[in-house]
Wavefront OBJ file of the C-alpha trace (Angstrom):
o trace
v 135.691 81.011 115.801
v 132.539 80.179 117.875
v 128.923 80.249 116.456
v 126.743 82.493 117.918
v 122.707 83.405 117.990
v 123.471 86.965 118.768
v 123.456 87.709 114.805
v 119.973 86.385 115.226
v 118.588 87.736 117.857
v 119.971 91.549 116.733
v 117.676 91.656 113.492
v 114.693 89.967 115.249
v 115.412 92.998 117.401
v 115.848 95.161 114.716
v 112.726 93.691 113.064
v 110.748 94.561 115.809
v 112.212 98.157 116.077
v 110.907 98.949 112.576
v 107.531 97.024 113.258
v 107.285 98.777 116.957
v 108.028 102.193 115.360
v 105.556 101.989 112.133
v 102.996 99.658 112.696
v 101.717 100.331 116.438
v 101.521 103.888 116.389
v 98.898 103.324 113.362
v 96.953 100.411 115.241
v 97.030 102.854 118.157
v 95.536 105.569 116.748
v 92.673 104.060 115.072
v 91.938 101.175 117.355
v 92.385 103.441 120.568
v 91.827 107.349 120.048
v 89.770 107.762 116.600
v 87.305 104.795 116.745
v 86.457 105.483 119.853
v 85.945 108.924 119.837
v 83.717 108.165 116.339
v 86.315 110.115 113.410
v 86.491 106.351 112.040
v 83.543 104.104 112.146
v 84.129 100.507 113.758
v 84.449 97.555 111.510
v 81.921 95.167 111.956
v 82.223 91.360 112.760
v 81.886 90.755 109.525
v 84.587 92.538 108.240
v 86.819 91.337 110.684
v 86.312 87.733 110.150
v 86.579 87.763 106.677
v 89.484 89.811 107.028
v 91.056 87.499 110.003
v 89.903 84.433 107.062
v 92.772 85.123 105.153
v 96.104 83.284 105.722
v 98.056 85.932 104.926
v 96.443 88.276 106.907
v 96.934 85.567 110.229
v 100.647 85.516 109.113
v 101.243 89.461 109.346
v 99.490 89.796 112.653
v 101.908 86.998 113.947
v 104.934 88.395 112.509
v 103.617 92.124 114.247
v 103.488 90.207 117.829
v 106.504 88.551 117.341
v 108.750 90.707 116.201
v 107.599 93.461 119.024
v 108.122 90.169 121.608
v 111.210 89.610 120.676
v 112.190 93.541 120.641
v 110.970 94.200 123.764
v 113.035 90.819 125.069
v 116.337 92.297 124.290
v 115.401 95.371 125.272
v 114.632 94.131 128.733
v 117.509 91.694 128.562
v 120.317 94.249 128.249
v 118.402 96.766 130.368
v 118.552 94.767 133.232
v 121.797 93.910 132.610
v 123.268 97.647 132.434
v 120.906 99.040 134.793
v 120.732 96.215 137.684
v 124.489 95.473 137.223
v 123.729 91.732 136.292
v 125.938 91.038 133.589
v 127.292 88.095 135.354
v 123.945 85.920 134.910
v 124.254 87.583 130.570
v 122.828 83.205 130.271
v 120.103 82.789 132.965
v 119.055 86.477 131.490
v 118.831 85.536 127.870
v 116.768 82.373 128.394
v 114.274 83.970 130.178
v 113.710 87.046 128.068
v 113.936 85.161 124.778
v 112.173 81.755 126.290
v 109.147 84.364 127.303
v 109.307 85.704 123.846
v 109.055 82.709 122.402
v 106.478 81.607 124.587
v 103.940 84.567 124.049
v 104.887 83.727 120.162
v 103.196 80.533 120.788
v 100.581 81.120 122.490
v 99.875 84.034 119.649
v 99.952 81.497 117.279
v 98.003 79.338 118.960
v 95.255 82.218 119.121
v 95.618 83.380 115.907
v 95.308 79.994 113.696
l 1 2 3 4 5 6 7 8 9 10 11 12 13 14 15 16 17 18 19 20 21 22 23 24 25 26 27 28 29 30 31 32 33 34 35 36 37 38 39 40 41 42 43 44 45 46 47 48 49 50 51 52 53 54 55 56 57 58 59 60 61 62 63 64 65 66 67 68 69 70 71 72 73 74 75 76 77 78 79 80 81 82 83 84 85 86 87 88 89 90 91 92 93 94 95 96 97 98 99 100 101 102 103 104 105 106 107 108 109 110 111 112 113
């Protein structure tokens, strides 16, 4: 029986289903509709960076953009697929959604420590 990375790549998708669904909406609304219509008062910088100074804190916000990456990398990877008819090129497909993922989950990194 052949090894594959589907296994894998379905609960990094799954992952990022639950962290897309329950996480973002939150960050949404606070960051984007009641901050900045003043309900909820801005943190300041100070907050923030003491906040951002904690490991574990760096760790979550990395797992948040990764996980969503690599959700919204299948998602466009079978999309296109169904939708364009480009099941034949399932390989050229799959390195480019998941090598972008993985890219932007570097660079996130890279921004975040």
């Amino acid at each position: 029986m052949k090894r594959t990375p589907e296994p894998y790549l379905w609960l990094l998708f799954s992952g990022g289903g639950v962290v897309a669904a329950f996480l973002l909406p939150v960050l949404v609304l606070l960051f984007g509709v009641l901050m900045p219509l003043g309900v909820v008062d801005w943190p300041t910088a100070e907050h923030l960076r003491a906040l951002l100074g904690h490991v574990l804190v760096r760790l979550a916000l990395l797992a948040v953009v990764v996980l969503c990456l690599f959700h919204a990398a299948h998602r466009i990877r079978f999309t296109s697929e169904e939708l364009l008819g480009i099941a034949r090129f399932d390989l050229v497909i799959a390195v480019i959604c998941y090598g972008a993922a993985i890219a932007g989950g570097v660079v996130a990194a890279i921004i975040v420590f």
